[in-house]
Backbone as numpy.savetxt, mean C-alpha at the origin, in Angstrom:
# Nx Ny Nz CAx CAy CAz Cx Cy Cz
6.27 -16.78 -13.38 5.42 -15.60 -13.38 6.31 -14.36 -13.38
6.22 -13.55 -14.15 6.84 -12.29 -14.09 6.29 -11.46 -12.90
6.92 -10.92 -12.24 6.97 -9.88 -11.22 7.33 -7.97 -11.28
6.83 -7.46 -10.31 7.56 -6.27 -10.47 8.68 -6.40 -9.51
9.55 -5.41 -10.03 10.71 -5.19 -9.72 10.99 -3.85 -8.47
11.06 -4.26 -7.51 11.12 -2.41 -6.41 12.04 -1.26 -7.49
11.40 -0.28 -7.26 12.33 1.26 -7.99 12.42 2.02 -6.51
13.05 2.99 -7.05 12.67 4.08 -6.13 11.52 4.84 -6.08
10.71 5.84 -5.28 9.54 6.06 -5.46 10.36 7.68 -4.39
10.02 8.61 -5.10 10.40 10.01 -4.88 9.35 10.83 -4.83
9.18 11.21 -3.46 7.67 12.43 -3.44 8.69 13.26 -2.12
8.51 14.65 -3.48 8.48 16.20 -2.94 7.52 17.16 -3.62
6.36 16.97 -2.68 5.34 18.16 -3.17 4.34 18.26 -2.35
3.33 19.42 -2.69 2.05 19.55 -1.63 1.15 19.02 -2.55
0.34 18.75 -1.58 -1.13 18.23 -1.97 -2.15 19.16 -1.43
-3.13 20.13 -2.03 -4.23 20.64 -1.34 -5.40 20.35 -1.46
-6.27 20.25 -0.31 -7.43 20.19 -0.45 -8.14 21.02 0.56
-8.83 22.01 -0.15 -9.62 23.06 0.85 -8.45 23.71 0.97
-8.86 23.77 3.13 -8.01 24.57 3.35 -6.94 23.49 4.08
-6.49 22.50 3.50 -5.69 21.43 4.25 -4.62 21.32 2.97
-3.15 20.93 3.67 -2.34 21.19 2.73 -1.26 20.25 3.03
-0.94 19.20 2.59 0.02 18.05 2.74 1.93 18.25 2.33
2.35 18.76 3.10 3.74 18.46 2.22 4.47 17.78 2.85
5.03 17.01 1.62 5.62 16.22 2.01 7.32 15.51 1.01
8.57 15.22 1.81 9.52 15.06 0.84 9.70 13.81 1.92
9.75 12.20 0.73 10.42 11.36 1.62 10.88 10.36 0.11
11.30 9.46 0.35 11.55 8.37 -0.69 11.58 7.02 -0.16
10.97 6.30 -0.95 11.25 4.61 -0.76 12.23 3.79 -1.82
13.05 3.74 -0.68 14.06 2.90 -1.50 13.78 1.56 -2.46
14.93 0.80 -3.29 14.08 -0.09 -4.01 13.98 -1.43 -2.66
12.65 -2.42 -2.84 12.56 -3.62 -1.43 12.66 -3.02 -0.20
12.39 -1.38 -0.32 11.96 -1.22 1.16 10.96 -1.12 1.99
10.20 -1.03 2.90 8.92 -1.24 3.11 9.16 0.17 4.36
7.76 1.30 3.65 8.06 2.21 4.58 6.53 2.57 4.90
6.56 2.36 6.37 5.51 2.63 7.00 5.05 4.00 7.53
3.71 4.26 7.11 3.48 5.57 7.53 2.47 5.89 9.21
2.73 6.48 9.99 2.20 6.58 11.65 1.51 7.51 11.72
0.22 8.07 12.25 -0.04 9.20 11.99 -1.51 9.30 12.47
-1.70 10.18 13.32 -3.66 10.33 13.75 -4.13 10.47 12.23
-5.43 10.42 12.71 -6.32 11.00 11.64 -6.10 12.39 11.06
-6.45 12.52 10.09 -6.37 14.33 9.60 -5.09 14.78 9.30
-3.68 13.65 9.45 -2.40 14.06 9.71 -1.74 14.47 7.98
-2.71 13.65 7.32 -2.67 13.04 5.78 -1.64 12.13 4.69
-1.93 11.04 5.98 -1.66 10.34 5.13 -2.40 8.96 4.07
-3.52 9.37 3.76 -4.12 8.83 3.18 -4.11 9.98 1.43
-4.04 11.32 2.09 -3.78 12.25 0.67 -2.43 11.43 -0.01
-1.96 11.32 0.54 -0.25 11.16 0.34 -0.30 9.77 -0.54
-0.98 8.72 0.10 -1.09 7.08 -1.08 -2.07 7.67 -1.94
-2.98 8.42 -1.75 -3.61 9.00 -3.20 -3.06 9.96 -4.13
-2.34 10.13 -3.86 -1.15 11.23 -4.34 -0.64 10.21 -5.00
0.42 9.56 -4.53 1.04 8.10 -5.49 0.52 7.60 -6.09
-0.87 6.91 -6.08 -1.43 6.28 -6.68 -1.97 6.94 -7.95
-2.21 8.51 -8.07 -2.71 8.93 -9.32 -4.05 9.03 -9.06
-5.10 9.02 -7.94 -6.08 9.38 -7.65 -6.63 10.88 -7.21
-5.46 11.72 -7.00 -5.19 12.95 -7.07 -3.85 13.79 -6.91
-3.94 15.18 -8.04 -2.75 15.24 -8.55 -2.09 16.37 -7.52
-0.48 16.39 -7.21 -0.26 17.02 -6.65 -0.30 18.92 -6.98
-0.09 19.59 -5.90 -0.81 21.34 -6.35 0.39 21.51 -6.41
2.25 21.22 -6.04 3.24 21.87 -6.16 4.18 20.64 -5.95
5.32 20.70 -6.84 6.41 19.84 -6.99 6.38 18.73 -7.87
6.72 17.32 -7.20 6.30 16.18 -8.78 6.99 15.04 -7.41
6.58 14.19 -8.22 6.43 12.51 -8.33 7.33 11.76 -8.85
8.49 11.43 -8.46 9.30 10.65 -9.54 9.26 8.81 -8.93
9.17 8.31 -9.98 9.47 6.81 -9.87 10.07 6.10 -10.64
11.63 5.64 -10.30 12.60 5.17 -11.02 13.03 6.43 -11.61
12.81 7.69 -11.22 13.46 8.76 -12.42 12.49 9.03 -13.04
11.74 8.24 -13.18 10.69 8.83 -14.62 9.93 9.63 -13.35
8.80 10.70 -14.10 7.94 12.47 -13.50 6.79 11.34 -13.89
5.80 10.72 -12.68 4.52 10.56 -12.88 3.56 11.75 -12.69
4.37 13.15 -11.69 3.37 13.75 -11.70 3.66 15.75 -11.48
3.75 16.27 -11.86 4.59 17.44 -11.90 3.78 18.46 -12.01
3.57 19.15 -11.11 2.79 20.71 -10.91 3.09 21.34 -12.16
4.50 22.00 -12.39 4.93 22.87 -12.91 5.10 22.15 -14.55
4.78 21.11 -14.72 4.53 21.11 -16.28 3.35 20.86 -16.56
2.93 20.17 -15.41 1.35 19.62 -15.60 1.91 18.20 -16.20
2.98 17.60 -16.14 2.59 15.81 -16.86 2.39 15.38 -15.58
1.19 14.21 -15.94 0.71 13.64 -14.93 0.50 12.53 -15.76
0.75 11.32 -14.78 0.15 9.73 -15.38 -0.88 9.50 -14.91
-1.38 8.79 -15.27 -3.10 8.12 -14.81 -2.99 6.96 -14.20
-3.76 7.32 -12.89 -3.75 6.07 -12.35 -3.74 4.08 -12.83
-4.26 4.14 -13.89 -4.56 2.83 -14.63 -2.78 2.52 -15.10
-2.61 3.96 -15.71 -0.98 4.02 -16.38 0.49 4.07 -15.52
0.00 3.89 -13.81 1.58 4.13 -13.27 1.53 2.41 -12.35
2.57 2.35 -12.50 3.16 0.61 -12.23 3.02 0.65 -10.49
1.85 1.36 -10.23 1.84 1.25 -8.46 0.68 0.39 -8.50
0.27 -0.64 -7.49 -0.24 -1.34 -6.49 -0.86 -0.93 -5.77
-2.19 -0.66 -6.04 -3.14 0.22 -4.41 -4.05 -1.24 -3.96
-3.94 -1.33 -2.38 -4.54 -2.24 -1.47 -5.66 -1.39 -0.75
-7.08 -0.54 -0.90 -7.45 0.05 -0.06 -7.70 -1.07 0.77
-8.44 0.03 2.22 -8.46 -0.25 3.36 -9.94 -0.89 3.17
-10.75 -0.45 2.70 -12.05 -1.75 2.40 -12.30 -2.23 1.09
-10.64 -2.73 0.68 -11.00 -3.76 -0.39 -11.01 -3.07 -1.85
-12.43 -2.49 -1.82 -13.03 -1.86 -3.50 -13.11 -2.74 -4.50
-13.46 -3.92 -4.03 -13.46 -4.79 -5.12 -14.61 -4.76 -5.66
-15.14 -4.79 -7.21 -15.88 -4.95 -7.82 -17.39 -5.55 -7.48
-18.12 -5.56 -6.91 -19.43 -6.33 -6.47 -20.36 -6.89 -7.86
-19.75 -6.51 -9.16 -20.71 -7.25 -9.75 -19.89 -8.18 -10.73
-18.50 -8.12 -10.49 -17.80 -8.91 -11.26 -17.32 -10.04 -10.45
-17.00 -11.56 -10.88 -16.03 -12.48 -10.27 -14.96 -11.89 -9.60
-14.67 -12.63 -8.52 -13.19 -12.46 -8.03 -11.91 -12.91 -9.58
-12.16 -13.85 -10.33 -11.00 -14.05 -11.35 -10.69 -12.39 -11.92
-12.16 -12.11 -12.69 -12.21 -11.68 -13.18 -11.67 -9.02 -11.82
-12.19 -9.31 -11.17 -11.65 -8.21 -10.30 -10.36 -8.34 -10.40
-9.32 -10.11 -10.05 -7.72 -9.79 -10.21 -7.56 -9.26 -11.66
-8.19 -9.68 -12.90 -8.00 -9.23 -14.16 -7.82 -8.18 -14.08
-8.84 -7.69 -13.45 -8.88 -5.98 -13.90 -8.00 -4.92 -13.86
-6.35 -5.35 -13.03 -5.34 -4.87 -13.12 -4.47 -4.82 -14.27
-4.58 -5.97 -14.85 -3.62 -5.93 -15.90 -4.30 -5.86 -17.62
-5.99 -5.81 -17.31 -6.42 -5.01 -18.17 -6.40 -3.56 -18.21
-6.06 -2.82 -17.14 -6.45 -1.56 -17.18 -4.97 -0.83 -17.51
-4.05 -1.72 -18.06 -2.72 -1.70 -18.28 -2.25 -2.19 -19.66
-3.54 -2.17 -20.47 -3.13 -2.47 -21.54 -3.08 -4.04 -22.02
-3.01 -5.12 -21.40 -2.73 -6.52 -21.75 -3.96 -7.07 -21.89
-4.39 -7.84 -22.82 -5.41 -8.40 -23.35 -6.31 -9.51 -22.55
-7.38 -9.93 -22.86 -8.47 -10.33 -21.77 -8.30 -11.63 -21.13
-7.74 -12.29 -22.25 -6.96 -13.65 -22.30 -5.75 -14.05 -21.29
-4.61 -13.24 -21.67 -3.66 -13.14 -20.59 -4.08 -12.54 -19.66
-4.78 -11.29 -19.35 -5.38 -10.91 -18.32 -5.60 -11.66 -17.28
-6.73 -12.57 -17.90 -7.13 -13.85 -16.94 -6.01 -14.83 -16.38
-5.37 -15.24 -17.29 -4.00 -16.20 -17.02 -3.30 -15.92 -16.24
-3.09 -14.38 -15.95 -2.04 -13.82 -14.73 -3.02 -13.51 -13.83
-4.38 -13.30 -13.76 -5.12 -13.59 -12.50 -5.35 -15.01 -11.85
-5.77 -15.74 -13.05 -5.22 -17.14 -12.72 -3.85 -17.46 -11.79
-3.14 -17.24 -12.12 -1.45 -17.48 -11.59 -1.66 -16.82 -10.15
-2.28 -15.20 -10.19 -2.18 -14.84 -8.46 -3.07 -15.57 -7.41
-4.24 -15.88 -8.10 -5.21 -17.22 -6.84 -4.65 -17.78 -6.95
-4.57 -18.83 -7.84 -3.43 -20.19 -7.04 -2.46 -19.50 -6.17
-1.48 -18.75 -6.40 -0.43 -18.07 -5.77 -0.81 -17.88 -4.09
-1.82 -17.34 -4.08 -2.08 -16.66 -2.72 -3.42 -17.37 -2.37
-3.53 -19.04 -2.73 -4.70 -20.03 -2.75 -5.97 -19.64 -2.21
-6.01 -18.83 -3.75 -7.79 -18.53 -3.66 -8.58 -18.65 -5.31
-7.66 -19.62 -5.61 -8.09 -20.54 -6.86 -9.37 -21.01 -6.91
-10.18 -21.51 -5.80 -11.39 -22.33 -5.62 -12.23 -20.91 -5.54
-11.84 -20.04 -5.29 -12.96 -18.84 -5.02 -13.23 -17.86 -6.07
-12.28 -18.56 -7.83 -12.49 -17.67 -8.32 -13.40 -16.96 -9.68
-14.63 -18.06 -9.02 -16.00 -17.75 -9.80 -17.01 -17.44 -9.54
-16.50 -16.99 -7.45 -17.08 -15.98 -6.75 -17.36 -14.64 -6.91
-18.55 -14.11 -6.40 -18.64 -13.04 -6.07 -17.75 -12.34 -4.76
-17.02 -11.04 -4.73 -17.04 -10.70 -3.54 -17.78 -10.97 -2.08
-19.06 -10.48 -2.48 -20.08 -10.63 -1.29 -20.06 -12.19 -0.39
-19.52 -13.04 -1.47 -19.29 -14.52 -0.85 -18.16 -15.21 -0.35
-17.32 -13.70 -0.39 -15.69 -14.35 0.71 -16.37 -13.59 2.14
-14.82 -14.15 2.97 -14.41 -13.57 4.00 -14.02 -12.54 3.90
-13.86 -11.94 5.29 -12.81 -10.66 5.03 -11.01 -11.29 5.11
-10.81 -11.82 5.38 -9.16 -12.24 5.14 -9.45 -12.90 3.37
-10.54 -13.79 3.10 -10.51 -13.58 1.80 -10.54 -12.85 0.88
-11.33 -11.87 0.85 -11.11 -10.53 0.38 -9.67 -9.39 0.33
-9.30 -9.77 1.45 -8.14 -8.65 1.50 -7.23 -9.60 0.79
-6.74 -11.00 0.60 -6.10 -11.82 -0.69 -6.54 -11.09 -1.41
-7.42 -11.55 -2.09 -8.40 -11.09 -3.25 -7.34 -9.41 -4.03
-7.95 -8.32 -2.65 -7.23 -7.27 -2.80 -5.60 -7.43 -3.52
-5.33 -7.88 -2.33 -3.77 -7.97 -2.89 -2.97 -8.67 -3.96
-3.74 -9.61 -4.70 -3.62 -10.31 -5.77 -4.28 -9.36 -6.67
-5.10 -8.60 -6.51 -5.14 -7.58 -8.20 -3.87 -6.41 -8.09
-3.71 -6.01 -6.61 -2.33 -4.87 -7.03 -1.22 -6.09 -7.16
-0.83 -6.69 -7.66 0.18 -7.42 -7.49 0.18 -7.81 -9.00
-1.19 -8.38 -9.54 -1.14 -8.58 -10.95 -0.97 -7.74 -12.27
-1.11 -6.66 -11.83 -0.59 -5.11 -12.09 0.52 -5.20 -12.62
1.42 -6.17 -12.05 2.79 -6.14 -12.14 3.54 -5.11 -12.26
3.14 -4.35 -10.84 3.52 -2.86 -9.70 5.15 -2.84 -9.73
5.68 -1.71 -9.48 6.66 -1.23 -8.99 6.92 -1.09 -7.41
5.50 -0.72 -7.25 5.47 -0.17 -5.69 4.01 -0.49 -5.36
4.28 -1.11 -4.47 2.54 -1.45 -3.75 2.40 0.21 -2.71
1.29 0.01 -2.91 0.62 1.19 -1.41 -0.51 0.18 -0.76
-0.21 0.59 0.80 -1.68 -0.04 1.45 -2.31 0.44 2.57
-3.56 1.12 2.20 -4.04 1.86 3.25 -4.54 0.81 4.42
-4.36 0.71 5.44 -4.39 -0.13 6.52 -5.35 -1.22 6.34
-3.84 -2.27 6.23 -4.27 -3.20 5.34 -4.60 -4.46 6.47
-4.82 -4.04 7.77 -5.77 -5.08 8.58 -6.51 -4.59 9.40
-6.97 -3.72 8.91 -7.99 -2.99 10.23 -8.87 -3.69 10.02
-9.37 -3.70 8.91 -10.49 -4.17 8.80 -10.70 -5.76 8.52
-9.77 -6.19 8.94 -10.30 -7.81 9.30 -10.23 -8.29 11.16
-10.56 -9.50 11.61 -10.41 -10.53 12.57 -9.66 -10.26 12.89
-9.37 -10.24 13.99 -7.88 -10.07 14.92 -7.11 -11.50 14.56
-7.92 -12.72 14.39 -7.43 -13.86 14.55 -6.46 -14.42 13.26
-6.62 -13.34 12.18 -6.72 -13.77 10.98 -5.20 -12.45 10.59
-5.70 -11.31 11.18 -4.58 -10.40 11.14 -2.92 -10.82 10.73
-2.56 -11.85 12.14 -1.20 -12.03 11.45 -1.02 -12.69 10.17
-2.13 -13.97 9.91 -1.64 -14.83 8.71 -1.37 -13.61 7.69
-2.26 -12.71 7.20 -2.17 -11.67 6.03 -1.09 -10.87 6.07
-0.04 -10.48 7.26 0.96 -9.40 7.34 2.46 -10.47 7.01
2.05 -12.22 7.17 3.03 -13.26 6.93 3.16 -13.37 5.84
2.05 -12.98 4.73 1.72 -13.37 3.06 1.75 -12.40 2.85
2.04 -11.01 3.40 2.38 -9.37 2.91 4.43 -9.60 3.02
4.46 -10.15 3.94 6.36 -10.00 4.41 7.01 -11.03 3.37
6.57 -12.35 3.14 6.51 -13.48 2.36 6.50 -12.84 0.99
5.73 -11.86 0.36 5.78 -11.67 -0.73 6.35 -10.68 -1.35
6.63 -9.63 -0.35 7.62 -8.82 -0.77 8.84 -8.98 -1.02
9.63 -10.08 0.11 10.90 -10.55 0.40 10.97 -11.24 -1.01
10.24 -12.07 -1.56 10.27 -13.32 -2.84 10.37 -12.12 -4.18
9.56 -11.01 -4.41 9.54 -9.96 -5.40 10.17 -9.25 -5.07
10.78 -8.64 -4.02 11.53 -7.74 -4.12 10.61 -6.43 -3.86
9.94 -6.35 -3.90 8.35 -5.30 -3.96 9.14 -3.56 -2.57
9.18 -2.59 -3.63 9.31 -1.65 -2.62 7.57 -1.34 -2.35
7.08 -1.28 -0.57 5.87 -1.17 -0.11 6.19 0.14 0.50
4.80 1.18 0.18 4.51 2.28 1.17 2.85 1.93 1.65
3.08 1.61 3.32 1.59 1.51 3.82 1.59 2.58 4.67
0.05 2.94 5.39 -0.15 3.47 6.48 -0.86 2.62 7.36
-0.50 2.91 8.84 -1.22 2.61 9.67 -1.76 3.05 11.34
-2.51 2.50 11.48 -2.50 3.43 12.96 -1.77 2.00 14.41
-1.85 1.58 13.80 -1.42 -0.20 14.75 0.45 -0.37 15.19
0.98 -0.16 16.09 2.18 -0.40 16.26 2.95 -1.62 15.87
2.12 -2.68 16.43 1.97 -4.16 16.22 2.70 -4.31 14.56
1.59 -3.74 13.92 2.20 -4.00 12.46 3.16 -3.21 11.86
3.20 -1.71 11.96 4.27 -0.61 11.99 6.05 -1.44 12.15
6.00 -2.11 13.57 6.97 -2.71 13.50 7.33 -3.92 13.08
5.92 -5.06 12.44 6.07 -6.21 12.24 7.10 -6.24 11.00
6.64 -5.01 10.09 6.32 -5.04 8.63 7.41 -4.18 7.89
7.35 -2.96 8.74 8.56 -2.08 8.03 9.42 -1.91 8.10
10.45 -1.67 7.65 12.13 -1.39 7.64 12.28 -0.24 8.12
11.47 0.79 7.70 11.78 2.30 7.89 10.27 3.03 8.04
10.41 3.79 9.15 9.27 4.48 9.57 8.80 6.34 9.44
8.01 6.51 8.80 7.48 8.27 9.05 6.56 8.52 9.68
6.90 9.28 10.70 5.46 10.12 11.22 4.70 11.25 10.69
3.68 11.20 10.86 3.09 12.07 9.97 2.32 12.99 10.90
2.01 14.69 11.16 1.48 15.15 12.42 1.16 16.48 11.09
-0.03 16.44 10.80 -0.89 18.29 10.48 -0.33 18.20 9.12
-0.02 17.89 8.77 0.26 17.44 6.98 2.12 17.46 6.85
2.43 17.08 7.75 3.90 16.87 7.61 4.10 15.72 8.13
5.53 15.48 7.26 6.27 14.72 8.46 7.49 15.06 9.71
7.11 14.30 10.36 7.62 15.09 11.45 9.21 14.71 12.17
9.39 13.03 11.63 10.43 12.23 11.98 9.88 10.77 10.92
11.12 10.61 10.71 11.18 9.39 9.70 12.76 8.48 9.78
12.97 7.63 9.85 14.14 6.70 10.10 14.21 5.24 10.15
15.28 4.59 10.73 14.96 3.25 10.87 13.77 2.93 11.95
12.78 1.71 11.65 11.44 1.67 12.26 12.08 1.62 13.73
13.14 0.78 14.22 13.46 0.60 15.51 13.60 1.90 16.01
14.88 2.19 15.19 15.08 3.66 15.91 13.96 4.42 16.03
13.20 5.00 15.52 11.89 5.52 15.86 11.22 5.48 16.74
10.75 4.22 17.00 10.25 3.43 18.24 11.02 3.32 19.19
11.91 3.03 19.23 12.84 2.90 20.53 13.37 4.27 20.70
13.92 5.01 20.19 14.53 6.39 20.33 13.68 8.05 19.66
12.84 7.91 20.12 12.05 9.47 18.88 12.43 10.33 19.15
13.02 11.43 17.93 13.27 12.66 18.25 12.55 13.60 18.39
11.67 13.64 17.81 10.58 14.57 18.08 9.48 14.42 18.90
9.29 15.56 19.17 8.56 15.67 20.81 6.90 14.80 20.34
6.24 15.33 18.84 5.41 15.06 19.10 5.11 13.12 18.51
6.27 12.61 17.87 6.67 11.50 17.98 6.43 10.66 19.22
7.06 10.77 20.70 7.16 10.97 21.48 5.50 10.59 22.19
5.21 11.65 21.81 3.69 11.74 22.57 2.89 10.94 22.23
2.90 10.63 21.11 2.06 9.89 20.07 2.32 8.04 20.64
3.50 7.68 20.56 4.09 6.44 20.95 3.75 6.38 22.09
3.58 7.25 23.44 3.35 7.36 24.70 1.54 6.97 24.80
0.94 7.40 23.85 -0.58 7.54 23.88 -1.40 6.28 23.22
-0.06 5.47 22.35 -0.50 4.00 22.12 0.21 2.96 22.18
-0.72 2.20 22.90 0.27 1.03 23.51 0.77 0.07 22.37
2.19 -0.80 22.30 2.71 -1.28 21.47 2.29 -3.02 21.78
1.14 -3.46 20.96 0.92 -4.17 21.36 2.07 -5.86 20.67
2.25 -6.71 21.42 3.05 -8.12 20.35 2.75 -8.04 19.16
3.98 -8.07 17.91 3.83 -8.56 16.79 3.28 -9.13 16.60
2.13 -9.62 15.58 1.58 -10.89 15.19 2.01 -12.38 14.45
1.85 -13.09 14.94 2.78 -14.54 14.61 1.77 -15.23 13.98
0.07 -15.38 14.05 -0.78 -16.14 13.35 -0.32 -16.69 11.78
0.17 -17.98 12.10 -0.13 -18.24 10.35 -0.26 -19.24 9.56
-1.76 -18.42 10.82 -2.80 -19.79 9.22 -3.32 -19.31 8.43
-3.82 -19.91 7.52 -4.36 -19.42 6.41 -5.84 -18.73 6.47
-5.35 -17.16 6.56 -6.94 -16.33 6.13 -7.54 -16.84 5.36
């Protein structure tokens, strides 16, 4: 199966909306996995929609691998369907009136590759992430750990540069939580996959990432190695934030969601 390959992924720019205004300069290295920390309202959910091509930035640009997906000052912008990123939302968005085969398709149709192979490399990600038997299902008739597979086998069939994942276990079972962050670590390590997630969960913050940013009022505020962060914060409101949520055990579950 062909794979994507990690690049670098380069964001220096603002994002506005209203009167809320995101800036932000960080980079993900290639196979690195960088986790984003951050209350609500802090924005980092602008920020994976920003990458993803779901909205364009108001000042600076976007580079990935070097190439400008997205640039204020010329106006080139790629389209979401057209940039080699991986989006995992946080409830799924999977299709409700199409098959699950056919929802993994829809990545690597919306990329240009034909309906045929389409299927064949959706084919390849259920078996892959064994949800082969489920895939003449409807959504409405998985689980939620099935579903969030589901999810992650269409950004993956994409054949991404860079996955994004807006908190990619909130919304399942506690019980089920670790198996999915074992088949998130498992599959990056095997592809090579540079990941940018957010989350609000410590547990996974440190299960998952190499390197950590905080995010506080549309900045970031501290960003480094995940340990160091956690164990040492420089910033005060770093600090406060880590103080105000408890770090609960990594998750070890792994059985199969």
């Amino acid at each position: 199966m062909t794979s994507g390959i990690g690049r670098e992924l380069a964001v220096d720019a603002e994002v506005s909306r209203g009167e809320f205004t995101l800036r932000v300069n960080l980079a993900v290295a290639p196979g690195e996995v960088l986790g984003i920390l951050g209350p609500n309202g802090s924005g980092k959910s602008t920020l994976l929609n920003a990458v993803a091509g779901l909205m364009p930035v108001s000042r600076g640009q976007i580079l990935l691998d070097g190439q400008v997906i997205d640039d204020a000052a010329t106006g080139e912008f790629l389209e979401a369907a057209e940039r080699p990123v991986g989006f995992v939302f946080q409830n799924y968005r999977l299709f409700p009136h199409m098959s699950v085969l056919d929802n993994v398709a829809f990545a690597p149709r919306a990329r240009g590759i034909n309906r045929h192979e389409a299927r064949a490399t959706a084919s390849d990600w259920l078996a892959r992430l064994g949800l082969a038997r489920f895939a003449g299902r409807r959504p409405a008739d998985l689980s939620g750990g099935q579903a969030q597979r589901v999810a992650l086998a269409r950004a993956l069939a994409g054949r991404p540069r860079v996955v994004i994942a807006d908190e990619i276990t909130s919304a399942l079972d506690v019980s089920i939580q670790g198996a999915v962050l074992n088949l998130v670590r498992e599959l990056q390590r095997e592809l090579g996959l540079s990941i940018l997630f957010i989350s609000h969960n410590l547990a996974v913050v440190r299960y998952v990432s190499t390197r950590l940013a905080v995010m506080y009022r549309g900045r970031i505020v501290e960003q480094g190695p995940t340990d160091r962060v956690l164990a040492e914060p420089r910033d005060d409101y770093t600090r406060e934030l880590l103080a105000a949520v408890p770090g609960p055990t990594a998750p070890t579950d792994r059985s199969t969601p």
